[in-house]
C-alpha positions as CSV (number, residue, x, y, z in Angstrom):
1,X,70.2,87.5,138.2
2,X,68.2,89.3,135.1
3,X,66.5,86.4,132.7
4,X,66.4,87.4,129.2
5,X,64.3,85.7,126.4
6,X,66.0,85.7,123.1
7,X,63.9,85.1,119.7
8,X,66.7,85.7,117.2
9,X,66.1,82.9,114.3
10,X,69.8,82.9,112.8
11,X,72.6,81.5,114.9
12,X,74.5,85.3,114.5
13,X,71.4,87.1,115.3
14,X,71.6,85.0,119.0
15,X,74.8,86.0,119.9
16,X,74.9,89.8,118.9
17,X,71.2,89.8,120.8
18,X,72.9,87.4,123.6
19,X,76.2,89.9,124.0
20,X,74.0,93.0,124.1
21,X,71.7,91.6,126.8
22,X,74.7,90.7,129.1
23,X,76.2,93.8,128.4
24,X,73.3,95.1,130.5
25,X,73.1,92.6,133.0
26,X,71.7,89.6,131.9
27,X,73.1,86.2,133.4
28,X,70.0,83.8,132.3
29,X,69.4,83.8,128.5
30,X,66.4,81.1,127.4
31,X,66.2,80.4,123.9
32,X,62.8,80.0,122.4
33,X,62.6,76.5,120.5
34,X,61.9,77.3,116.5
35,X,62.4,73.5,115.3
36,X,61.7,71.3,118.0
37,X,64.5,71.0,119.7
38,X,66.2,69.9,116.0
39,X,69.5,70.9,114.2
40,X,68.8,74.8,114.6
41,X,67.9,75.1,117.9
42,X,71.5,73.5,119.3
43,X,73.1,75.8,116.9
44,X,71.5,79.0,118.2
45,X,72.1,77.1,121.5
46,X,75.9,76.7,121.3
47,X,75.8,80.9,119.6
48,X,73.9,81.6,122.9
49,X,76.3,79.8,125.4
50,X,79.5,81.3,123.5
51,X,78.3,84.8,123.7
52,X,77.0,84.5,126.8
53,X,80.3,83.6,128.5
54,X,81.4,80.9,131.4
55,X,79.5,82.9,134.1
56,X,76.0,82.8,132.3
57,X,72.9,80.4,132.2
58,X,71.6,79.3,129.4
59,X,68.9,76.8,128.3
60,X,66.1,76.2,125.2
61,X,62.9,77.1,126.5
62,X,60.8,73.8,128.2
63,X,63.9,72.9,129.7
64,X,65.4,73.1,133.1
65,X,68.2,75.5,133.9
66,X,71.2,73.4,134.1
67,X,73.1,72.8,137.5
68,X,75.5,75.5,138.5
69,X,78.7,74.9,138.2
70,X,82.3,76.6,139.4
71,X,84.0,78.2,136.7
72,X,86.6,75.7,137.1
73,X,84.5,72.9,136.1
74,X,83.3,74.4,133.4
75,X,86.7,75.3,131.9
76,X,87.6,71.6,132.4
77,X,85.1,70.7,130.0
């Protein structure tokens, strides 16, 4: 699976850069952290994991991947 590394700043940004990446490929998307961890970097996060779709990875850079999961899980959720 391709691993992309997105830099976008503005929640928006993420997800048009996120949807383009996996529209070549891309199933791993890590975010680099701009405030620590804080307020903007869930948002971007939760942009990310939207645009990204069930059957994508994606995590804030320092982290670990998190656990697979079926898509049945995840749609449980």
């Amino acid at each position: 699976m391709k691993r992309a590394y997105v830099t976008a700043r503005r929640p928006a940004d993420v997800a048009r850069e996120v949807e383009a990446l996996a529209g070549t490929g891309c199933g791993e998307f890590v975010l680099r952290r701009l405030d620590g961890g804080g307020t903007l970097d869930l948002e971007r996060l939760g942009a990310a994991r939207y645009a990204a779709g069930l059957q994508s990875v994606v995590w804030l850079e320092g982290g670990s991947p998190p656990e697979p999961t079926s898509v049945a899980e995840a749609a449980a959720r």
